[in-house]
MDAnalysis code that builds the backbone (N, CA, C; Angstrom):
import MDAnalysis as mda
import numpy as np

u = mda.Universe.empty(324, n_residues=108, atom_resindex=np.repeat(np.arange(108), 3), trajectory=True)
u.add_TopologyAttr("name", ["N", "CA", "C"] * 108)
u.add_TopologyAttr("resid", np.arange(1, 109))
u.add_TopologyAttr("resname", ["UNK", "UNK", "UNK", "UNK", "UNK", "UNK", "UNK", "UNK", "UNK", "UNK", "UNK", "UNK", "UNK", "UNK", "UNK", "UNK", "UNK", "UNK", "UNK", "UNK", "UNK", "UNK", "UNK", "UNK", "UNK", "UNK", "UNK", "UNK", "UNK", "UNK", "UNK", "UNK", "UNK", "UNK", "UNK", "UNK", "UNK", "UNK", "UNK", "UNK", "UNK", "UNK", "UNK", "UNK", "UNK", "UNK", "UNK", "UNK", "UNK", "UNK", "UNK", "UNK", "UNK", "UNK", "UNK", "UNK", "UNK", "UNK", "UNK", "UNK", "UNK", "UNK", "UNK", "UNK", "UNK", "UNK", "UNK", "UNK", "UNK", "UNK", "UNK", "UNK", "UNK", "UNK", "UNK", "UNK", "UNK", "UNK", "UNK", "UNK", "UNK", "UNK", "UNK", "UNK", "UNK", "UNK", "UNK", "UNK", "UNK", "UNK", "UNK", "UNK", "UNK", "UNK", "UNK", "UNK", "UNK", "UNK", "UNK", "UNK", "UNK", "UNK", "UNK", "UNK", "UNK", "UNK", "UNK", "UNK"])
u.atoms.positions = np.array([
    [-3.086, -10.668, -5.375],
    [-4.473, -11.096, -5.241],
    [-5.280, -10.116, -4.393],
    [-4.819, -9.599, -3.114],
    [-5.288, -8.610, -2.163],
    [-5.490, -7.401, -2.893],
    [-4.966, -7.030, -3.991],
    [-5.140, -5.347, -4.678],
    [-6.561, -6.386, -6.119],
    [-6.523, -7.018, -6.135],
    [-7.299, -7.542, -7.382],
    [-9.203, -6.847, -6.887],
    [-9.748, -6.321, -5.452],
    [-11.166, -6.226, -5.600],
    [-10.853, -4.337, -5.242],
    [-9.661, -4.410, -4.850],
    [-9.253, -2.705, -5.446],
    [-9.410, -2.320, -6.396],
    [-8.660, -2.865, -7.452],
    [-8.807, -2.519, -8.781],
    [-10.344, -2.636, -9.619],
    [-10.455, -3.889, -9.419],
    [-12.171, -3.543, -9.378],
    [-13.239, -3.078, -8.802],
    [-13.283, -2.663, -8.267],
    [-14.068, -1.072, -7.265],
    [-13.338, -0.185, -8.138],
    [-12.313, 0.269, -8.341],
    [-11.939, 1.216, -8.811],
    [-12.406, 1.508, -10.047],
    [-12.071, 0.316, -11.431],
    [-12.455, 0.795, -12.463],
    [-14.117, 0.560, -12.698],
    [-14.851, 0.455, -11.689],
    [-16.352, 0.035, -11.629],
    [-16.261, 2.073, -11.637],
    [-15.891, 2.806, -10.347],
    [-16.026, 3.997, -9.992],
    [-15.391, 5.001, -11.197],
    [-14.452, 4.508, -11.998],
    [-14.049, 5.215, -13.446],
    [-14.809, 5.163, -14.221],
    [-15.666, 4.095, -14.577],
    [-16.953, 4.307, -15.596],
    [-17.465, 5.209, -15.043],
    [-18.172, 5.542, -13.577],
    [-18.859, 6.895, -13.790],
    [-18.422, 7.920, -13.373],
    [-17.051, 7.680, -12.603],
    [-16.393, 9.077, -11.934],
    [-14.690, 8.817, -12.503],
    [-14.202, 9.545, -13.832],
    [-13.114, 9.139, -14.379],
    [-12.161, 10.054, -13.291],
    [-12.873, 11.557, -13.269],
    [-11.915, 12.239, -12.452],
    [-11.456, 11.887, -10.806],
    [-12.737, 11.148, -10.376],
    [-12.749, 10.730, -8.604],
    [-11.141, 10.189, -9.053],
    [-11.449, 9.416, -9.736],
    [-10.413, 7.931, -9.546],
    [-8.705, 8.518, -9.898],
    [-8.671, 9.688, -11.232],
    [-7.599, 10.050, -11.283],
    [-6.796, 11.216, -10.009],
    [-7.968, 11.713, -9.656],
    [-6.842, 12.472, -8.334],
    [-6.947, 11.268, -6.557],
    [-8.002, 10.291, -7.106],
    [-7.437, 9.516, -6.289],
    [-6.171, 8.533, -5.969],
    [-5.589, 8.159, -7.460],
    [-4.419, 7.527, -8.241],
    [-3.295, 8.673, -7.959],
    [-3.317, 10.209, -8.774],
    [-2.612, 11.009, -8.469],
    [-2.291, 11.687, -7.418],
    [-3.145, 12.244, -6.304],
    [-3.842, 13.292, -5.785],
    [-3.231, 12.451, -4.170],
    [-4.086, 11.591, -3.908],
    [-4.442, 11.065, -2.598],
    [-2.844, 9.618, -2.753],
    [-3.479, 9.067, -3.089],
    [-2.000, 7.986, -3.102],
    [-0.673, 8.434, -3.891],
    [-0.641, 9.060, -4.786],
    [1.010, 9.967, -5.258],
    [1.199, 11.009, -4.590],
    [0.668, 11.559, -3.904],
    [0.990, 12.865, -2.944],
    [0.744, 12.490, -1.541],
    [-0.222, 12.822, -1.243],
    [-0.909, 12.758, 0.253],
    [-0.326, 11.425, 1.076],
    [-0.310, 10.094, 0.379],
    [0.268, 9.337, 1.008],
    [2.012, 8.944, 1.205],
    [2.275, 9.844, 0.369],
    [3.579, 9.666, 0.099],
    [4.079, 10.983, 0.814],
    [3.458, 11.804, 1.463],
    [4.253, 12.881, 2.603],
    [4.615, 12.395, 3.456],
    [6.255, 13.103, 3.475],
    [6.971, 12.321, 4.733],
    [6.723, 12.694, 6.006],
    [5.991, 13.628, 6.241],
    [5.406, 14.153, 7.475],
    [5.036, 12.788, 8.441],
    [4.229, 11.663, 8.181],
    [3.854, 10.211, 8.799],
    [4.228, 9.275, 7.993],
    [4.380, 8.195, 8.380],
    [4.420, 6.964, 7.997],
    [3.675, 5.799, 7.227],
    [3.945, 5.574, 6.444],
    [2.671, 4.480, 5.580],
    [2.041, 4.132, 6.399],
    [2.620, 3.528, 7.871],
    [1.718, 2.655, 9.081],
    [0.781, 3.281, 9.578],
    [1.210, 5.032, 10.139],
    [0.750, 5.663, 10.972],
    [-0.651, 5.847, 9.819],
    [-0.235, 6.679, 8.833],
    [-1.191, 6.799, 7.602],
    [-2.896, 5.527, 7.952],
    [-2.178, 4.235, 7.691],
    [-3.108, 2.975, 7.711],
    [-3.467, 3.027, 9.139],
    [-2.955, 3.487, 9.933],
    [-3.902, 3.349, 11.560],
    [-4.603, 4.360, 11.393],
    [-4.807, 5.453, 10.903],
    [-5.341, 6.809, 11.105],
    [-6.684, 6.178, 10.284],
    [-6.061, 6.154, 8.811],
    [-7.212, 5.707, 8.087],
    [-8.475, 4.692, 8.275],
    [-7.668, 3.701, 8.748],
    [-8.756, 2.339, 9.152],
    [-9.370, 2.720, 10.650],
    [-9.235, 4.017, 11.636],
    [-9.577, 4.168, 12.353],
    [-10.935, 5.233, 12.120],
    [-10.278, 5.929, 10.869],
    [-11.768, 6.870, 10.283],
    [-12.448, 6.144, 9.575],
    [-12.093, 5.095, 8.905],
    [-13.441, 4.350, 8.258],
    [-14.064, 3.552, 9.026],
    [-13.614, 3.041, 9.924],
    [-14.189, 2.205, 11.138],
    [-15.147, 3.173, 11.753],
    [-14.657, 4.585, 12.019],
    [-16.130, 4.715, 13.158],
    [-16.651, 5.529, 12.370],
    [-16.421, 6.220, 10.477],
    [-17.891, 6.450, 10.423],
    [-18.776, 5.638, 9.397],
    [-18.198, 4.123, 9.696],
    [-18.960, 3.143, 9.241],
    [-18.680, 3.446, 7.766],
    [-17.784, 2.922, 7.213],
    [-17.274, 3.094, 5.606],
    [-17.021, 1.152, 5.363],
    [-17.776, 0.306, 5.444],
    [-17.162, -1.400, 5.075],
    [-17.015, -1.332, 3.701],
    [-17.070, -0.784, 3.123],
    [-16.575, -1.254, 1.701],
    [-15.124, -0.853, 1.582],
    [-15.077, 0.611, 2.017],
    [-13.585, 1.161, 2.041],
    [-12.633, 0.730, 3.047],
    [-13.146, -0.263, 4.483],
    [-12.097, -0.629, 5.280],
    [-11.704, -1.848, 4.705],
    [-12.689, -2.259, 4.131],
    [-11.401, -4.063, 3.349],
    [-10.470, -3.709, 3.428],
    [-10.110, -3.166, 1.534],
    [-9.087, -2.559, 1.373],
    [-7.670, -2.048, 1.863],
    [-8.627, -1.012, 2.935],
    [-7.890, -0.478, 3.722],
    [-7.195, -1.440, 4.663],
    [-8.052, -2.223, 5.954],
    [-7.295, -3.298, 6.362],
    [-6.315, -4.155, 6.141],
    [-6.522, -4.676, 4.240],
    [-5.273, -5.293, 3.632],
    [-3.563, -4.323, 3.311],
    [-3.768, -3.080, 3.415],
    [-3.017, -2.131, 3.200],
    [-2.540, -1.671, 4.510],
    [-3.075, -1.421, 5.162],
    [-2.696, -1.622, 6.719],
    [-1.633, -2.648, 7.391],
    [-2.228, -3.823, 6.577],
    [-1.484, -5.184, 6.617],
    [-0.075, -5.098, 6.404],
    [-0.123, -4.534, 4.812],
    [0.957, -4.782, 4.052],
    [1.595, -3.494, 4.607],
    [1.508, -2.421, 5.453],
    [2.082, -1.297, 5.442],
    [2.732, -1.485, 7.256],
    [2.527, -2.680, 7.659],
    [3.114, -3.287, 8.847],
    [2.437, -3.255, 10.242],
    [1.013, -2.639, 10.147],
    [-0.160, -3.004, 11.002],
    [-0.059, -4.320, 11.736],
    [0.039, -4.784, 12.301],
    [-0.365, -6.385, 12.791],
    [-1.414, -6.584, 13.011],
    [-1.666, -8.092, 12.859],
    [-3.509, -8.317, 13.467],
    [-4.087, -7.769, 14.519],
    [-3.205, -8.288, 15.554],
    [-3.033, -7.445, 17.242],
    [-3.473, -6.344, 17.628],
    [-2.635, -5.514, 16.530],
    [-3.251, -3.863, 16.472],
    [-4.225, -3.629, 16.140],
    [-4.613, -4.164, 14.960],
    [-6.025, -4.111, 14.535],
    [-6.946, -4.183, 14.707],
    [-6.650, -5.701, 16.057],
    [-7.574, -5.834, 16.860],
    [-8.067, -5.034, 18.081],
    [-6.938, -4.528, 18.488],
    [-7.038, -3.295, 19.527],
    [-7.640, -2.088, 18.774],
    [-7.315, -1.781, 17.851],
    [-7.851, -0.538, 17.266],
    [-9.393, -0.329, 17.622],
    [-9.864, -1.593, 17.385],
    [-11.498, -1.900, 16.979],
    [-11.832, -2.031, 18.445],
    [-11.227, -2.691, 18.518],
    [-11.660, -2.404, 20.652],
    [-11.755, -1.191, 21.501],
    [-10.911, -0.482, 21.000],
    [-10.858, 0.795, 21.592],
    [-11.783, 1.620, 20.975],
    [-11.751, 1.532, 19.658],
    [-12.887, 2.798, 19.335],
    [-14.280, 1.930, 19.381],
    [-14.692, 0.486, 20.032],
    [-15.705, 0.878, 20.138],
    [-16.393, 1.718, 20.868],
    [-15.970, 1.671, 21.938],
    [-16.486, 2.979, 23.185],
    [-16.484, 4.365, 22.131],
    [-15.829, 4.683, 21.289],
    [-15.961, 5.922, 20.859],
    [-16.594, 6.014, 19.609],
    [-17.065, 4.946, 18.969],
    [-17.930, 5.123, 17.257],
    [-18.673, 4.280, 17.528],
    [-18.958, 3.756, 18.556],
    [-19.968, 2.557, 18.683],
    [-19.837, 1.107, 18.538],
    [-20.566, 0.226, 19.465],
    [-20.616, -1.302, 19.168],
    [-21.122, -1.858, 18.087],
    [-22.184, -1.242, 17.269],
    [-22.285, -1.937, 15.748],
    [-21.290, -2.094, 14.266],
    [-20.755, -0.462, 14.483],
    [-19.480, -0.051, 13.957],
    [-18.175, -1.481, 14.180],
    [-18.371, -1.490, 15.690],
    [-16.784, -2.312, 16.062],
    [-17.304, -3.960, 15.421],
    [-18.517, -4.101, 15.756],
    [-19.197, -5.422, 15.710],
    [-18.232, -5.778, 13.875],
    [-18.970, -4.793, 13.090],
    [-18.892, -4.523, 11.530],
    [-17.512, -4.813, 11.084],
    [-16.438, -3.997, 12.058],
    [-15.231, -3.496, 11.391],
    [-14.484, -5.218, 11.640],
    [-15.103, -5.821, 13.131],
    [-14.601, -7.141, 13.159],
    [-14.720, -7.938, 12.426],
    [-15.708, -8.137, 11.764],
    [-15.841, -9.462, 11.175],
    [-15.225, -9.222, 9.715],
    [-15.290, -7.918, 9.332],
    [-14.335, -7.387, 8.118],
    [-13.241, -7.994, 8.145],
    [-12.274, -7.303, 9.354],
    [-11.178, -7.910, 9.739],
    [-10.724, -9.220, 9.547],
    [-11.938, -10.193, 10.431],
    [-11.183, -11.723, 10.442],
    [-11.628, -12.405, 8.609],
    [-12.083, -11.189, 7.956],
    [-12.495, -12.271, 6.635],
    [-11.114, -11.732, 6.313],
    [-10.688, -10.446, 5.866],
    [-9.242, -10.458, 5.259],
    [-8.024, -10.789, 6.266],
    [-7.937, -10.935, 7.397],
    [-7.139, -12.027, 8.290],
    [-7.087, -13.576, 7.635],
    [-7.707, -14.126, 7.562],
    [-8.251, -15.352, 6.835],
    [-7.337, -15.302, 5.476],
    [-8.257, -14.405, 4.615],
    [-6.902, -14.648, 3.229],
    [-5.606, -14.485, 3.782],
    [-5.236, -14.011, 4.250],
    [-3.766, -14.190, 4.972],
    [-3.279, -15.113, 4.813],
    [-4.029, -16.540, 5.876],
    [-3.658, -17.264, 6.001],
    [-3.394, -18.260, 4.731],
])
């Protein structure tokens, strides 16, 4: 259910960008995320920490639920957003929170 508004963002962005989406499928998640250099986790803290401060909410859902599933805890998540507000700002952290507790919520 959590990959179901992935997939739709996605094939919304294939009607007008076929190539974005295939080296994003190939490119970015068959390669880039799959280097053993870091960790799926480390990967999802890095990531949800760059879409958080330069204000990306459409792309941290996602990301947050993948974070989730890649062994993030709420906890962390919640610290994440705490800490970088001092460094990307309080509207940013304000934003990335309430993101958070809506896909926290489907969780439950």
């Amino acid at each position: 259910m959590a990959n179901a508004p992935v997939a739709t963002m996605r094939e919304k962005a294939r009607k007008v960008a076929p190539k974005l989406i295939d080296l994003t499928e190939k490119v970015l998640f068959g390669d880039v995320w799959e280097r053993p250099g870091l960790s799926k986790r480390d990967r999802s803290l890095i990531t949800v920490a760059t879409l958080m401060s330069t204000y990306r909410p459409q792309q941290l859902r996602p990301h947050l639920q993948r974070a989730l599933d890649n062994g993030v805890t709420q906890e962390e998540i919640g610290e994440l957003i705490t800490h970088l507000a001092f460094y990307s700002g309080w509207p940013a952290a304000m934003t990335a929170a309430g993101i958070a507790n809506d896909v926290f919520e489907q969780q439950e």
